[in-house]
LONU-918467 format. One record per residue (C-alpha): x, y, z negated; residue in three letters. Coordinates in steps of 0.001 Angstrom, whole numbers, plus 524288, in hexadecimal, padded with zeros to 5 digits. Example, Ala and Ser with C-alpha at 12.3 -4.5 7.8 and 13.67 -1.06 7.14 Angstrom:
# LONU-918467
8300C7EE6C7E188ALA/835667FBDC7E41CSER/
END
This chain:
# LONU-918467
5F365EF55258595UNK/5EF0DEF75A59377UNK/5E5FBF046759463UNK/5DA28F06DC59EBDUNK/5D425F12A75A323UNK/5D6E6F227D5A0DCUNK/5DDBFF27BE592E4UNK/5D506F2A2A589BFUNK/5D58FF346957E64UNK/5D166F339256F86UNK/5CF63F3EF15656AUNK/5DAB5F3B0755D3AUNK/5E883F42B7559E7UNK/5F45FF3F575531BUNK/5FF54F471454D1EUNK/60D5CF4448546E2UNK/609A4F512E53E26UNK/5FF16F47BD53825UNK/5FF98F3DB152E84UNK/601A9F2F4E531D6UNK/6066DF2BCE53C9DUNK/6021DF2C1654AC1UNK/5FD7BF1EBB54BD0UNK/5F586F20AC53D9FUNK/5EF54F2E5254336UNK/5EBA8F285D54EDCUNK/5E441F1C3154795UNK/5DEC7F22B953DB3UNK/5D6FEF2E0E5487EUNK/5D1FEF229C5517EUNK/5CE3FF1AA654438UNK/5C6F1F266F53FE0UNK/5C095F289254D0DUNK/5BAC4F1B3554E5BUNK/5B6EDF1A9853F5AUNK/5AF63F279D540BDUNK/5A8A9F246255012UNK/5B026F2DE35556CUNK/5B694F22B855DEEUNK/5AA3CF192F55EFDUNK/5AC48F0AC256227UNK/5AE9BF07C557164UNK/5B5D1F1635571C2UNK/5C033F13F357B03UNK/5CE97F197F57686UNK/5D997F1E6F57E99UNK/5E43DF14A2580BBUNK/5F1D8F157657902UNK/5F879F1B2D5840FUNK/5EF4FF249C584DFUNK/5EC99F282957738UNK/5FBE4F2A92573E7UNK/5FAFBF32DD580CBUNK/5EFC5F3AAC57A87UNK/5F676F39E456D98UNK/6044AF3D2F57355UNK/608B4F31A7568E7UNK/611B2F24DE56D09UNK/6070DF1A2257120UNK/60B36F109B5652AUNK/6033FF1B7155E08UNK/5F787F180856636UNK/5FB4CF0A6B566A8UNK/5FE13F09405593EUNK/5F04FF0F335542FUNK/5E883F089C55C1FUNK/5EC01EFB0C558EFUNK/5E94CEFEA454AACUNK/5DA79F03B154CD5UNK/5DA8CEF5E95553CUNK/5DDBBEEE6954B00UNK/5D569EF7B854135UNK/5C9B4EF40A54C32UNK/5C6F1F014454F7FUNK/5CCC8F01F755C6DUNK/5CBBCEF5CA56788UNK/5D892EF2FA56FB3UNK/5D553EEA3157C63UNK/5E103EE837585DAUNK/5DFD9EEF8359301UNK/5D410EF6D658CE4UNK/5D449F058258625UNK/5D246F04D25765AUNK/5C5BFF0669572F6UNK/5BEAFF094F564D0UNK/5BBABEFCAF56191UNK/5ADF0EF76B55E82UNK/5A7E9EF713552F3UNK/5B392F010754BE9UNK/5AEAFF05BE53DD4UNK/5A7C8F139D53B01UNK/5A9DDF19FB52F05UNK/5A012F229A53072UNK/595AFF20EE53A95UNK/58C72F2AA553FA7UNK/57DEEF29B953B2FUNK/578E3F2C23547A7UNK/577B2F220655254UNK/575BAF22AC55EE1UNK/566CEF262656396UNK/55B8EF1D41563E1UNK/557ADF1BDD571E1UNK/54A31F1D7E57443UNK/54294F11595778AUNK/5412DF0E90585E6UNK/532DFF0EF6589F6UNK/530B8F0179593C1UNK/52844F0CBC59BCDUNK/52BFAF1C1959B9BUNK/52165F25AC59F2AUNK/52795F304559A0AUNK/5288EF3CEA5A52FUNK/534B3F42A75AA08UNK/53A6EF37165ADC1UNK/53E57F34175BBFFUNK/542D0F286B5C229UNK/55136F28815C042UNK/55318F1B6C5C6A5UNK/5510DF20E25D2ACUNK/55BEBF2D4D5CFFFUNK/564D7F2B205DCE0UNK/56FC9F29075D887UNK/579FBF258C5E288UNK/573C1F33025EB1BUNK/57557F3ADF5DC3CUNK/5850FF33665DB69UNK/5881DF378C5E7E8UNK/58453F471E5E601UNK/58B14F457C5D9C3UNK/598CDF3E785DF2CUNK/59851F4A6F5EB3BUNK/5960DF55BA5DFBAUNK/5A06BF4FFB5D6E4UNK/5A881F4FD35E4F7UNK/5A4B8F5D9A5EBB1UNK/5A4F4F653E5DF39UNK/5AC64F71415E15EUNK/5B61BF75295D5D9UNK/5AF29F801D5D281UNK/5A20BF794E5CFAEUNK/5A9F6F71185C577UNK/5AAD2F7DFE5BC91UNK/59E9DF82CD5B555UNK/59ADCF8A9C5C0EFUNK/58D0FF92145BFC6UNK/5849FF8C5B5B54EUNK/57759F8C4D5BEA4UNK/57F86F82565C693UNK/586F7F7F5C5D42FUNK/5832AF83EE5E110UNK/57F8CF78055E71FUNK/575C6F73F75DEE6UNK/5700CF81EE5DC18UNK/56E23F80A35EBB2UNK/567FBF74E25EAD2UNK/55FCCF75B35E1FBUNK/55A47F81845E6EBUNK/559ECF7CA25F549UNK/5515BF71CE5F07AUNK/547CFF78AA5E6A5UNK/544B2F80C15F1ABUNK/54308F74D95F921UNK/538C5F6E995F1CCUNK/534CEF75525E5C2UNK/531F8F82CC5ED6EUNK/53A2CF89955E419UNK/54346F99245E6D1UNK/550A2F935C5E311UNK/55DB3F97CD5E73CUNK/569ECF91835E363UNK/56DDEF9D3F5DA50UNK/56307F9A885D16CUNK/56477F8BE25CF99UNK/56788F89035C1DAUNK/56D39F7A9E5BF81UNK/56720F744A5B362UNK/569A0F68555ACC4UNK/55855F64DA5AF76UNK/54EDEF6DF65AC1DUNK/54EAFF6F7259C87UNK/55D2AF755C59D7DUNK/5579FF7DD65A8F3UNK/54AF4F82B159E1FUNK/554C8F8508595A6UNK/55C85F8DBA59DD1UNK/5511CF95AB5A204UNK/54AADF973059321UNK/55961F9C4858E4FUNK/55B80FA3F259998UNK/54C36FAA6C596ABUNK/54EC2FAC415888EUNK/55D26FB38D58AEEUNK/55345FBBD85924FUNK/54A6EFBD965892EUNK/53D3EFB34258AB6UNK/53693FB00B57F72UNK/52C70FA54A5837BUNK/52B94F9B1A58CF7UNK/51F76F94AA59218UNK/51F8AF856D590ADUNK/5146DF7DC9597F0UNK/50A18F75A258F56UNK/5108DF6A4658DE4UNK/51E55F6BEA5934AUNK/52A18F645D591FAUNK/52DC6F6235581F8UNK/53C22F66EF5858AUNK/538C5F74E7589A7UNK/5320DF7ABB57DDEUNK/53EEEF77DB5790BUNK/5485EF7D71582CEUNK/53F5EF89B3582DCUNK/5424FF8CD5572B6UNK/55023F8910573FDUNK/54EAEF92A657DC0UNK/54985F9CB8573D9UNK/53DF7F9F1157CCCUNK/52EDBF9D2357417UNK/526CAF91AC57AB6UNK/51989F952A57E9DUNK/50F6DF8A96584A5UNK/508B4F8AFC5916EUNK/4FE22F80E959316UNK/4FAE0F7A8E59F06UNK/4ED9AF74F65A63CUNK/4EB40F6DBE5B35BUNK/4F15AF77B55BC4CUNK/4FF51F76FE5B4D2UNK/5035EF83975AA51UNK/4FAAEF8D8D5A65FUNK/500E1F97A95AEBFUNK/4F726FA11C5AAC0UNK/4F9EAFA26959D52UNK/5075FFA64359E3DUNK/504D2FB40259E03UNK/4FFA0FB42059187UNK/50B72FAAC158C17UNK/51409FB3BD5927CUNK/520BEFAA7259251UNK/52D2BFADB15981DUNK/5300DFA1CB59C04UNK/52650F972B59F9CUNK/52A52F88E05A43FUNK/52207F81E05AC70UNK/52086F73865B384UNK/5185DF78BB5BF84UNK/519ABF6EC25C7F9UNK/517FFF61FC5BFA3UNK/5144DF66845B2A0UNK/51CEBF5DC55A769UNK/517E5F580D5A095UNK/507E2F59385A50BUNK/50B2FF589D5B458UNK/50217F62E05BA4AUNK/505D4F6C7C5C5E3UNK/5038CF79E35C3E0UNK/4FAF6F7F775CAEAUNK/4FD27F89675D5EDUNK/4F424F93265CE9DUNK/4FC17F91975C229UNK/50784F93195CB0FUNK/5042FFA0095D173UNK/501B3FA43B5C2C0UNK/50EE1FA13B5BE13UNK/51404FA8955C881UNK/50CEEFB4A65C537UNK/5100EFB2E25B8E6UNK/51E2BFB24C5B958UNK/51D25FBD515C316UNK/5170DFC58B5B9F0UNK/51D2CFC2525AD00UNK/52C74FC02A5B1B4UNK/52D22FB4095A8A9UNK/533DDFA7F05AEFEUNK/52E7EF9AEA5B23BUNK/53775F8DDD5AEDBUNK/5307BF84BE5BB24UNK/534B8F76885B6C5UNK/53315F6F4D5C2A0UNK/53757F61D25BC48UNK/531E9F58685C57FUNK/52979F5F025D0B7UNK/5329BF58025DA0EUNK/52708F4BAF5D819UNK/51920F4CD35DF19UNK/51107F42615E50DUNK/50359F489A5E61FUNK/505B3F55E35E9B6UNK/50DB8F604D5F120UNK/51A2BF64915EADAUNK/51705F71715E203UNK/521CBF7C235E23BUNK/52931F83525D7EFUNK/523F3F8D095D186UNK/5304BF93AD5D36AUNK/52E6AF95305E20EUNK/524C0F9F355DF77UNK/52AF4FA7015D3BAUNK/539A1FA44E5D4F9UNK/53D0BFB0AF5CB75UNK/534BCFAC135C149UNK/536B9F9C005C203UNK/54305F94A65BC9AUNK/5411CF87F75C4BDUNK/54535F7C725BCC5UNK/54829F70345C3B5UNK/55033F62D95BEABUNK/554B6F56215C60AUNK/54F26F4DB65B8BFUNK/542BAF4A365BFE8UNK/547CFF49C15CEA1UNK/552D1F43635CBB5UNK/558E0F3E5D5BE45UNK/55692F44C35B0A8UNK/56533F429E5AE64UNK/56AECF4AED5B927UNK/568E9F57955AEE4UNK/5674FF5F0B5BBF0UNK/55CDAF6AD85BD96UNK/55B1BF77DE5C0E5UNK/554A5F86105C01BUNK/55367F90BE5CA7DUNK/55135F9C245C34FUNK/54DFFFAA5C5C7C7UNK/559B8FB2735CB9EUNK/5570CFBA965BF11UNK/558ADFAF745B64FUNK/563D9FAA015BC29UNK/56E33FAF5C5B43AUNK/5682DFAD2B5A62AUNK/56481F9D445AA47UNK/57330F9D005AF0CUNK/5780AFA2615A0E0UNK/5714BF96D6599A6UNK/5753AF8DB45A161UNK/5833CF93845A0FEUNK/58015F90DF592BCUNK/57A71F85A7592F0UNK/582DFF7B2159A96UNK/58CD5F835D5A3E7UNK/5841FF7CFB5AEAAUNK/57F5FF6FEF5B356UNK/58848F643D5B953UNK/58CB2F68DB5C69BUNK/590D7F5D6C5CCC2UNK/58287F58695CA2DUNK/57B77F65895CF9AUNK/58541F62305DC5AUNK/58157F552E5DCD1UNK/572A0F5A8A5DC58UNK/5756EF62905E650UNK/57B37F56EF5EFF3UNK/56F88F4FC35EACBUNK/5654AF5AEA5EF8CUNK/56DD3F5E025FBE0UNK/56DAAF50F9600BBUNK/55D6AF4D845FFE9UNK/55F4DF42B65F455UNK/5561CF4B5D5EAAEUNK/54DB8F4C245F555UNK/54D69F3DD95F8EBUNK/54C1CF3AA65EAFCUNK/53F03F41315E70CUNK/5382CF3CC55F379UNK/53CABF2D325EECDUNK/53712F31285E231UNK/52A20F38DB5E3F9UNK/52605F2E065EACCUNK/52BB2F24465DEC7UNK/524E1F2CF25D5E2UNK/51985F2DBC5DE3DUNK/517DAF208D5DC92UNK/51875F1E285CD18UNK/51079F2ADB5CB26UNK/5077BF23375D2BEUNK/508B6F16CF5CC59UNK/505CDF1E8B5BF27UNK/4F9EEF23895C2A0UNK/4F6A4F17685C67AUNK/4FA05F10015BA66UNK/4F483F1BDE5B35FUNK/4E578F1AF95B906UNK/4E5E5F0BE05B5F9UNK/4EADAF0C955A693UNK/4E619F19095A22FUNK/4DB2DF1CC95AAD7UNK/4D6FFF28A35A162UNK/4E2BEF303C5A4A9UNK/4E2E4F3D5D5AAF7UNK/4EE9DF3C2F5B240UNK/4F563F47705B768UNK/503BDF4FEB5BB94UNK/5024EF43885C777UNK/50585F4C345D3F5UNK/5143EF4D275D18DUNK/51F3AF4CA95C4FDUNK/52486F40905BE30UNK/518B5F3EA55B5C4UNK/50A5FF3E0F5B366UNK/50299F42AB5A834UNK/4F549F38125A1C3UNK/4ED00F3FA459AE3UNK/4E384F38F45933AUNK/4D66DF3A7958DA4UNK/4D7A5F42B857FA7UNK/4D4BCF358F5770AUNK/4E1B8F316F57A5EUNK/4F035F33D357139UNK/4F94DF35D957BC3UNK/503BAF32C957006UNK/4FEB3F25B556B89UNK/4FD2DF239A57A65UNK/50CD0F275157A88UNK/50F1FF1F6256EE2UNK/507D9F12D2572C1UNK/50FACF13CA57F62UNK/51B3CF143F5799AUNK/51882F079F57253UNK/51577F033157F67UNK/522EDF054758465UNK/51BE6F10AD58C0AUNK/5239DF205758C5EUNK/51945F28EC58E81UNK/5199EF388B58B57UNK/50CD3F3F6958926UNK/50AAFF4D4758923UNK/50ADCF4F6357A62UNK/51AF3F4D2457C63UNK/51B7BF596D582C6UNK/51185F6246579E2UNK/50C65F5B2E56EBBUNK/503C3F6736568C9UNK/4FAEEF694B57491UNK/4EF79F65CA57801UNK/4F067F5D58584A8UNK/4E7DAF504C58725UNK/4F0C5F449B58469UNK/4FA3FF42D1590EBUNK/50476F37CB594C4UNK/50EBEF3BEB59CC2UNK/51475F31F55A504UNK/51F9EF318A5AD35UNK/5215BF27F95B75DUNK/52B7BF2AE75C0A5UNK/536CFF22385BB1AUNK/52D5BF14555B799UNK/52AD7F0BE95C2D7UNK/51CBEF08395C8D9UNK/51BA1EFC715C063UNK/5210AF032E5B33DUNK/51613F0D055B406UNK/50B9FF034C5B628UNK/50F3AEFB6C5AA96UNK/51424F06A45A3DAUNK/5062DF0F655A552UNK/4FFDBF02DF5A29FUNK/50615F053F59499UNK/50240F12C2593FDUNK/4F410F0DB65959CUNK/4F58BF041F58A8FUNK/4FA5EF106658368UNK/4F135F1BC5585F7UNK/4E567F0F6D5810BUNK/4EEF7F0E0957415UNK/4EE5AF1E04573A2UNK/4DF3FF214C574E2UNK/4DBAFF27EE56996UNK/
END
């Protein structure tokens, strides 16, 4: 039998201690394997050669026991091809639990978050990656520091300063794998220190109610108007930690204001609590100047949080904190703790990535894309639901519809759904309170004529979902 490719090992052993012989052992631990799913159909098995290697037996053993789960149909022999588990083998026993439903696939999805990932460049991104993979220095192939390697510590904090405003030096650059990991970090590292509570805006993301109590740390709410979080109630909350979305509140889209801002900063100034500034997406603005970080103007008391999800792809797993130099230590602990650090050779690829202008050269292509089907959604927006109060327009990856009170945002949700439509409305992200029924819709990753036909739906649905 001819044999292709690398040797291959399987989980078997054989003894002349045992009973039977070697041959029978061998048969009857494959059999077993197969029978049970251990080995599932299609599983490819190492060749005879390399089996009696692994086995340190004569190859007729090998030989010899494969023929007979051959002929018993549990194993497929094809000349000049490696033995495989053949199809369709029998399972004593099998498991109860298949494999996961997927989710049906909307024909238009609305939902936020979501950026165009057919646009991700990837032969710029592949060659970063082949040069990191090729430059890596020896050392950077061990664990190293958990916060992450120099380059892209550099980087990173080179460009923050760049264009978000932001006090970062390389030394407090914290690679994440995106921003939850990076809240995470911050609310263990704040509890090992002793917090107790931690502000959430009103509504926030579902996810970080969650990360806060695994965190130990009691969630307290603060609600939000027109001019972004109620800044001004935080000293009678008094939080130790409060997260915040100043620049594109998620999910409601409003800025906060400069008033609220100088507030904050007082605040923190006076109370020595720390500020978690998730600045998810403030990369994207079309009406407006860009607005800085709110770290830029208290650096001791903000924990920037930034992620490549929105600018580039959600499936890099690539983010990071700057945190104060008194923090520093405790947020490098848990993440000691928590994963040993993130990929390397993907934070140096990053850091070719940054150091030769393709980040740059990539949002301006897409704030004008974005531009233009934020544009194209108003549009469609003021023609199919005209009694919409549309708003969160002047930069992000999504707009918010309010509509008039008569309205059930979730049989609007649920008659879009039935209309192939994905559409998120703002009882997803706080179900108990009070707010005026709200679609969120995300645009960035449909084409111009998707969200034409696709808001023409949502019109169809928000008549279905008058009360």
């Amino acid at each position: 039998m001819t044999q292709t490719g690398h040797p291959l090992e399987v989980l078997v052993a054989v003894s002349r201690d045992s009973p039977g012989t070697l041959t029978g052992q061998l048969e009857t631990q494959l059999r077993t394997a197969v029978r049970s799913g251990v080995l599932r159909p299609g599983t490819r098995l190492p060749s005879t050669r390399a089996l009696a290697d692994q086995l340190g037996v004569s190859r007729r053993v090998a030989v010899e026991a494969y023929a007979q789960l051959a002929a018993e149909g549990y194993v497929e022999l094809r000349q000049g091809a490696r033995p495989r588990v053949a199809a369709g083998t029998p399972v004593a026993d099998p498991s109860p639990v298949g494999p996961a439903t997927p989710a049906p696939v909307a024909r238009y999805d609305f939902r936020p978050s979501r950026p165009d990932v057919t646009t991700f460049p990837r032969a710029a991104w592949g060659r970063c990656l082949r040069e990191a993979a090729r430059s890596i220095r020896t050392a950077d192939l061990m664990y190293g520091d958990p916060c992450g390697v120099e380059e892209f510590r550099s980087g990173v904090a080179d460009y923050l300063g760049r264009v978000r405003g932001a006090v970062a030096t390389p030394g407090r650059v914290v690679a994440t794998g995106g921003y939850l990991q990076g809240l995470g970090l911050v609310c263990q590292a704040m509890a090992a220190r002793g917090a107790r509570t931690v502000a959430l805006e009103d509504p926030c993301s579902s996810a970080e109610p969650e990360i806060a109590a695994r965190a130990g740390l009691q969630v307290v709410r603060l609600p939000l108007d027109a001019e972004g979080a109620r800044t001004d109630l935080l000293a009678g909350l008094d939080p130790d930690v409060v997260v915040l979305t100043p620049a594109h509140q998620h999910p409601t889209g409003v800025v906060l204001s400069p008033g609220r801002r100088r507030v904050l900063a007082q605040w923190l100034a006076d109370s020595g609590a720390v500020l978690v500034e998730d600045d998810y997406d403030a990369e994207y603005r079309y009406d407006r100047p860009a607005v800085g970080a709110v770290q830029g103007i208290a650096p001791e008391q903000v924990v920037y949080a930034g992620t490549l999800s929105k600018v580039l792809a959600p499936a890099l797993r690539l983010g990071w904190l700057v945190v104060p130099g008194w923090l520093l230590d405790d947020v490098r602990t848990q993440k000691q703790l928590a994963d040993q650090g993130s990929p390397r050779i993907d934070q140096l690829a990053f850091a070719r990535f940054l150091e030769d202008g393709h980040l740059d050269r990539h949002l301006r292509a897409m704030r004008t894309l974005y531009r233009r089907r934020r544009d194209a959604v108003l549009d469609a927006l003021a023609t199919e639901v005209p009694e919409a109060t549309v708003g969160g327009v002047a930069a992000g990856l999504h707009v918010t519809a309010a509509l008039p009170d008569h309205h059930d945002e979730r049989a609007v949700q649920a008659a879009a759904r039935a209309l192939g439509v994905a559409l998120s409305v703002l009882g997803d992200y706080r179900p108990e309170a009070p707010f005026p029924p709200t679609l969120i819709i995300g645009y960035p990753h449909l084409t111009d004529r998707a969200i034409a036909q696709g808001v023409a739906l949502i019109g169809e649905a928000v008549r279905a979902g008058r009360g």
